[in-house]
N, C-alpha and C positions, 0 to 999 in steps of 0.2 A: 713805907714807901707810899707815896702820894696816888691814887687811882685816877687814871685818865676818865674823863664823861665819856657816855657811850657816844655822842655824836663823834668824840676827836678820832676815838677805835676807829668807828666803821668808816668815818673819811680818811683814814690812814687805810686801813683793810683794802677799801675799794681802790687808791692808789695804788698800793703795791701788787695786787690784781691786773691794774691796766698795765701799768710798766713791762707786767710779762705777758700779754695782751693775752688775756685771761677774761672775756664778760662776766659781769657780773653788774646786779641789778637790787634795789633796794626795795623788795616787796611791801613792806609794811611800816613805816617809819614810828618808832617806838619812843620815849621819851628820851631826850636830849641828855638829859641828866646823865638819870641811872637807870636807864633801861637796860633789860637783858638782851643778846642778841642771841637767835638763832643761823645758821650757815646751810642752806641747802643745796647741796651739790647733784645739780642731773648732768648725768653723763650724755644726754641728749639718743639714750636710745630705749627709752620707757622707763630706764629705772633712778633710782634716784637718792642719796643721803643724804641726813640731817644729824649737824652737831650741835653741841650746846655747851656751854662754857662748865666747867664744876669744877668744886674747891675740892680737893684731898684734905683731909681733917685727918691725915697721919702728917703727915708733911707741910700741909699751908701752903703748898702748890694749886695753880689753877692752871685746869690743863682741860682740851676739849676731847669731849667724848660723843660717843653715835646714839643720838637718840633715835634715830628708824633708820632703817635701810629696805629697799625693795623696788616694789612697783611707783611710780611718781606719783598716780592718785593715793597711794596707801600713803606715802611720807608728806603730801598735800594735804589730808585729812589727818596725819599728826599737828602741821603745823594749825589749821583751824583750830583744831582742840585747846592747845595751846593757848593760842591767842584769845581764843572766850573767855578763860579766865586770868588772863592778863593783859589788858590794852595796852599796856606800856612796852608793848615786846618788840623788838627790832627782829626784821627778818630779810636777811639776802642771801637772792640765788645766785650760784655760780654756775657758769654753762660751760663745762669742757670736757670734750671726747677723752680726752686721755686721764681723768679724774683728779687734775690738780686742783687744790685749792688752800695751799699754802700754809694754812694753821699750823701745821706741823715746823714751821718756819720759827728762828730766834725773833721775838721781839712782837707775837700775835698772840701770845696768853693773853 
């Protein structure tokens, strides 16, 4: 099966976010290509999760997992970390109280 570029993902992502009016915002624009994305989810009351795409090597599944969760500075200062040694990395936050952000949806691996 053919891989979408990260550009087409995160412009589909950020659609199907708005549709269920859902903010979300494109912190750090990664490379077009094949850049990785990061998902940072604040619930807009100091705290805050970050996912990150990974491949199951039992299965050949990509499926998203929690890379931090906690205080927003602590999963901020994940995401920096991050980004130092990868500039190519895509990064969007999702802002919503009720902690949707849809990954878990058919058709966002």
């Amino acid at each position: 099966m053919p891989r979408l570029t990260a550009r087409f993902w995160v412009d589909a992502y950020l659609t199907r976010l708005r549709l269920q009016d859902i903010p979300a915002f494109v912190v750090a624009h990664g490379d077009d290509t094949g850049g990785a994305v990061l998902v940072k989810l604040a619930t807009l009351d100091g705290k805050a999760v970050l996912f990150q795409r990974s491949f199951d090597l039992m299965t050949g599944d990509r499926k998203w997992i929690e890379l931090a969760s906690g205080d927003e500075a602590e999963v901020d200062a994940t995401v920096s970390r991050q980004r130092s040694f990868d500039p190519d990395l895509w990064v969007i936050e999702v802002e919503d109280r009720q902690g949707r952000h849809l990954l878990d949806k058919p058709g966002l691996t």
